[in-house]
SETOR-328402 format. One line per 5 residues: number of its first residue (from 1); for each residue x negated, y, z of N, C-alpha, C. Coordinates in Angstrom, 1 decimal, padded with zeros to 4 digits, m for minus. Each point is the difference from the previous one (the first is absolute). Example, Ala and Ser with C-alpha at 12.3 -4.5 7.8 and 13.67 -1.06 7.14 Angstrom:
// SETOR-328402
1) m013.2/m005.7/007.8/000.9/001.2/000.0/m000.9/001.2/000.0; 000.4/001.1/m000.7/m000.9/001.1/000.0/000.8/001.1/000.8
This chain:
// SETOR-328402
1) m120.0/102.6/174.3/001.0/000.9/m000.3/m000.6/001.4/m000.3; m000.6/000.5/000.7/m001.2/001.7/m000.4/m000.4/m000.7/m000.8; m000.6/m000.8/m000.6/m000.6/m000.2/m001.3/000.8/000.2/m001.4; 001.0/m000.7/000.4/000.8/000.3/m000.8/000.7/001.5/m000.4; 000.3/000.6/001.1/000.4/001.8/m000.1/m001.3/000.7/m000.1
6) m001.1/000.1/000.1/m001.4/000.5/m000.7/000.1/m000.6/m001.6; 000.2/m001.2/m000.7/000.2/000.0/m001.0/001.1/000.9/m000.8; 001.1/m000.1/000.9/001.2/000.6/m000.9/m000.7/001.5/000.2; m000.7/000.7/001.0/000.2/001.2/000.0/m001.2/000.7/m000.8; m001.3/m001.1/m000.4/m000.6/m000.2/m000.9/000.5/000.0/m001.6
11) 001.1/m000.3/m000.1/000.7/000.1/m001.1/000.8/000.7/m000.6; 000.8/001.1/001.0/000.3/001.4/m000.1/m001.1/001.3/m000.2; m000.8/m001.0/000.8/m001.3/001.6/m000.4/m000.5/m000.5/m001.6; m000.2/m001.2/m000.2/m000.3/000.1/m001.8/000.9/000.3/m000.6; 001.0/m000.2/000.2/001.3/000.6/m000.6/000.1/001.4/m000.5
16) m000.1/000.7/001.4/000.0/001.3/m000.3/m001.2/000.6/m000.8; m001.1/m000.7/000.3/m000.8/000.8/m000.7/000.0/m000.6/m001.7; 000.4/m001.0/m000.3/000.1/000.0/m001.2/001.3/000.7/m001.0; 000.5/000.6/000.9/000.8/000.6/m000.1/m000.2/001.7/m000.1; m000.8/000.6/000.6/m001.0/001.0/000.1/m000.8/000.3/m001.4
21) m000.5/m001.1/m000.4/m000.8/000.0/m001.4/000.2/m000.2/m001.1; 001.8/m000.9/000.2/000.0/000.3/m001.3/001.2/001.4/000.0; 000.1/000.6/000.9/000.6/001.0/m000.2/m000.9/001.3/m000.4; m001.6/m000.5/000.6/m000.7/001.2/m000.7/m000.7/000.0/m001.5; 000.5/m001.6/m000.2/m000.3/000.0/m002.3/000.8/000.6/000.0
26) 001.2/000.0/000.3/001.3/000.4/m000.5/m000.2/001.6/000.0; m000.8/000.1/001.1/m000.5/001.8/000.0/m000.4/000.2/m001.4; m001.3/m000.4/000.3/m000.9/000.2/m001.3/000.2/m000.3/m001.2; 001.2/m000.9/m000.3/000.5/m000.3/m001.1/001.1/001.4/m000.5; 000.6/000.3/000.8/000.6/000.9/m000.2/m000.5/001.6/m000.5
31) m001.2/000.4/000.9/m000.6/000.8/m000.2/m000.8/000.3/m001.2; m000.4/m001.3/m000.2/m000.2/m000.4/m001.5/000.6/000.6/m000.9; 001.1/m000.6/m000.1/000.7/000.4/m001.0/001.1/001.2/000.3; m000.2/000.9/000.8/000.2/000.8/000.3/m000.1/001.3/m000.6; m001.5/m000.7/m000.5/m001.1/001.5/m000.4/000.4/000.2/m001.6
């Protein structure tokens, strides 16, 4: 059963961070075309 909630909580942290990155193209995309 820990095995299983280390996975799930293993899967919120990828989560979030892919979520992190593509929020920072989204930066740089913007900034881009910003200029």
């Amino acid at each position: 059963m820990k095995f299983r909630q280390r996975v799930a909580d293993l899967n919120a942290e990828i989560q979030e961070q892919q979520d992190q990155v593509s929020f920072s193209i989204f930066k740089c995309l913007f900034c881009y075309f910003d200029q």
